[in-house]
C-alpha positions in Angstrom: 89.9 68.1 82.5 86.5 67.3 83.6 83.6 69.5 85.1 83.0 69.2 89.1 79.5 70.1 88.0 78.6 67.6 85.5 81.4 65.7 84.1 81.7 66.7 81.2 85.2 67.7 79.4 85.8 71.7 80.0 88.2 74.0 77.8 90.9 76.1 78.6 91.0 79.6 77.7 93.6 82.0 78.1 92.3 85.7 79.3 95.1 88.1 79.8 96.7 87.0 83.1 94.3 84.2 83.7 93.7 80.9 82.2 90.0 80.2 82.3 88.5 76.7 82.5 85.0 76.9 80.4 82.3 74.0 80.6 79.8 74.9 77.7 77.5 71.9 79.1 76.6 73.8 82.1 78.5 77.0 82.3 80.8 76.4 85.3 83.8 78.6 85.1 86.8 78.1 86.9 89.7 80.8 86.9 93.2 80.4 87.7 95.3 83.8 87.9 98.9 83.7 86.9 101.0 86.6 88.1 102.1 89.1 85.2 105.8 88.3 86.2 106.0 85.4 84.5 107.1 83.6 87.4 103.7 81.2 86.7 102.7 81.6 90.6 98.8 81.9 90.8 98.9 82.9 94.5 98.9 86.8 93.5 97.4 90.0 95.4 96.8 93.6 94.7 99.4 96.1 96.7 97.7 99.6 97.9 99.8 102.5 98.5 99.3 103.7 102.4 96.4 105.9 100.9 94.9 102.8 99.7 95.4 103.7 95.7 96.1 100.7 93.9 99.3 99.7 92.6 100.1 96.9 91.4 99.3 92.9 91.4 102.1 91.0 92.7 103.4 87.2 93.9 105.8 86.4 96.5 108.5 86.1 93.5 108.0 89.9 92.4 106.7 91.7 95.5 109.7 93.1 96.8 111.3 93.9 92.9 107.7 96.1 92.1 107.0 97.8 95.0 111.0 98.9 95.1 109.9 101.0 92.7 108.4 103.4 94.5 109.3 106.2 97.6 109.3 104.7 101.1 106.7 107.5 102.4 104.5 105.7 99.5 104.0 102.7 101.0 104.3 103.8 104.6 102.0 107.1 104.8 102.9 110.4 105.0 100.9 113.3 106.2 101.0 117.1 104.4 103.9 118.0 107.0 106.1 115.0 105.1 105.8 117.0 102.0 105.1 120.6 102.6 107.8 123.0 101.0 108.0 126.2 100.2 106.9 127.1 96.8 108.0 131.0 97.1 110.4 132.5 99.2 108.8 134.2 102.1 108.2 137.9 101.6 110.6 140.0 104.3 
């Protein structure tokens, strides 16, 4: 593979979930993400719970599989009513 910068040949590096393209003529670095699925897809995202806390990166093959693994009212919001209970019984 040859450098868009100046042409000359670049190296490939692998870096966790990433494969990294390395010229050491000019320092142009060009980084292609794979999804940790496996399923070799590079178009991945991060998913946010509805609080916006981070989850998970995921690709249109394991979306659905990885964020099945959490409670509804995660992903869609819930407000202190959703989840209020009591933790004693009420004195009489």
């Amino acid at each position: 593979m040859k450098c868009p910068l100046c042409d000359n040949n670049i190296k490939e590096v692998d870096v966790e979930d990433a494969i990294e393209y390395i010229c050491n003529s000019c320092g142009y670095i060009q980084t292609d993400f794979n999804c940790v699925c496996g399923s070799g897809e590079t178009d991945t995202w991060p998913e946010y719970d509805a609080q916006g806390i981070y989850l998970c990166k995921v690709c249109k093959v394991c979306k659905d599989e990885k964020l099945s693994k959490y409670r509804p009212e995660i992903l869609s919001g819930y407000t202190q009513a959703n989840v209020d209970e009591p933790i004693e019984p009420e004195g009489t």
